[in-house]
C-alpha positions as CSV (number, residue, x, y, z in Angstrom):
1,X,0.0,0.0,0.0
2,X,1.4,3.6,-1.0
3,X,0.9,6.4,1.4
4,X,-1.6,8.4,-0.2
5,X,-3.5,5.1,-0.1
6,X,-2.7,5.1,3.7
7,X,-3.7,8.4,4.4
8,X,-6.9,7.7,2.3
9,X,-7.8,4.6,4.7
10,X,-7.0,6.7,7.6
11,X,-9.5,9.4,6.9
12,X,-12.1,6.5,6.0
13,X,-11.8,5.2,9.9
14,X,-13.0,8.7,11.0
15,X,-10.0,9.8,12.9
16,X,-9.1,12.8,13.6
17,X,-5.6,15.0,12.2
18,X,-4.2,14.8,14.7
19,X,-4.6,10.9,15.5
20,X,-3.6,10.7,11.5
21,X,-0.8,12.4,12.6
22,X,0.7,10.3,14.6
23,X,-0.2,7.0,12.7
24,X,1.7,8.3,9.8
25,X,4.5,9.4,12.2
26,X,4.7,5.9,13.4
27,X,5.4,5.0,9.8
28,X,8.0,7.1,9.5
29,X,7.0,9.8,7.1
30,X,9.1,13.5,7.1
31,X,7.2,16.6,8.1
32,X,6.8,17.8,4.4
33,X,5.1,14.8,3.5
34,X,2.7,15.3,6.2
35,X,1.5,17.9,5.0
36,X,1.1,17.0,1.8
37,X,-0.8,13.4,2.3
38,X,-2.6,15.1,4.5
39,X,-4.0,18.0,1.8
40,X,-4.4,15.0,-0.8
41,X,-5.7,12.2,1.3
42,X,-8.9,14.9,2.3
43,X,-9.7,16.0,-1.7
44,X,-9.2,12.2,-2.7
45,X,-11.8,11.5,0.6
46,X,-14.4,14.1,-0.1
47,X,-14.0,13.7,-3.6
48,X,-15.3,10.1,-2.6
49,X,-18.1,11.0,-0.5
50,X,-19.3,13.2,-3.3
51,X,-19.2,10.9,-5.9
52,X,-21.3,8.2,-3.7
53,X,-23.8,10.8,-2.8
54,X,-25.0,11.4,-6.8
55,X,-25.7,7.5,-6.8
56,X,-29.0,8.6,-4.8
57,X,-30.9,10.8,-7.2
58,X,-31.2,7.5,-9.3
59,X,-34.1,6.1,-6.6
60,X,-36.6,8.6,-7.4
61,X,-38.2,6.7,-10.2
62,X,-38.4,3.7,-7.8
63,X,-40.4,6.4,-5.2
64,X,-42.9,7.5,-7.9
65,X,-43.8,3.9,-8.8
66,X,-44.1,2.9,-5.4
67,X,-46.5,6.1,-4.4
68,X,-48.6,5.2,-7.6
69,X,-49.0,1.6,-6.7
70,X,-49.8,2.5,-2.9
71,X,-52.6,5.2,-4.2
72,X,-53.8,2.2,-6.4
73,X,-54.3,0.0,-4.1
74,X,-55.5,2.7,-1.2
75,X,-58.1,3.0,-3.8
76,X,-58.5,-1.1,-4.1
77,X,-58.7,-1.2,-0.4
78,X,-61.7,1.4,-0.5
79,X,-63.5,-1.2,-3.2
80,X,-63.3,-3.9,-0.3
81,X,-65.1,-1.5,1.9
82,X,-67.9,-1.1,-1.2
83,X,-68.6,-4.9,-1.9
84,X,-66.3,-5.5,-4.3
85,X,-63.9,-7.8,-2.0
86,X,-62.8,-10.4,-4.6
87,X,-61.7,-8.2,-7.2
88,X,-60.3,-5.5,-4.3
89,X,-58.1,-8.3,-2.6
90,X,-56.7,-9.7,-5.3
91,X,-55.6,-6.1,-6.4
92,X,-54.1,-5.4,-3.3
93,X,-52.5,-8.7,-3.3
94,X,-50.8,-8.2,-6.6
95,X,-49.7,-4.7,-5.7
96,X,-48.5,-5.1,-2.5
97,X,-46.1,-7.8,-3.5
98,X,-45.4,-5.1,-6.3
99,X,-44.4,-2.7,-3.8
100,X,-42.6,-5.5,-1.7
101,X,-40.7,-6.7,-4.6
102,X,-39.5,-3.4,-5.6
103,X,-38.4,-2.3,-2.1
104,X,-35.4,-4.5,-2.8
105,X,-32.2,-2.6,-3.0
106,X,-30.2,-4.1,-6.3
């Protein structure tokens, strides 16, 4: 493992410069490249948590289906209440496992 790739791991276990600081004295690093692993290893970190944090705009299409399918079958469940029980089960059967299914993270 290089040290940029140490510094990087270091920042990932949530301690703190001064803890990273010492670590990195303990492998025998000089004072300039402290400083500098220290400057890189935070861009290459945040640069990481920012590019994880775009991956979650991708789930709203998987929100709109499941709020259409649970108004469907809100409105299935209100055709139970009205006589139509076989029909309105069977819907709410079908989209419930519909919402189940896609409730799985892939």
């Amino acid at each position: 493992m290089n040290k940029l790739d140490y510094c990087v791991s270091l920042r990932k276990k949530g301690l703190s410069k001064t803890e990273i600081i010492k670590e990195i004295k303990a492998h025998n690093f000089d004072q300039s490249d402290i400083e500098f692993y220290l400057k890189k290893s935070d861009e290459i970190y945040l640069n990481q948590l920012l590019n994880s944090k775009t991956s979650h705009h991708k789930k709203k299409p998987n929100r709109i289906f499941k709020t259409i399918v649970l108004i469907i079958s809100f409105l299935l469940l209100i055709a139970v209440f009205y006589g139509y029980a076989s029909i309105g089960l069977i819907g709410l059967f079908i989209f419930w496992s519909l919402v189940k299914y896609g409730s799985y993270s892939r």
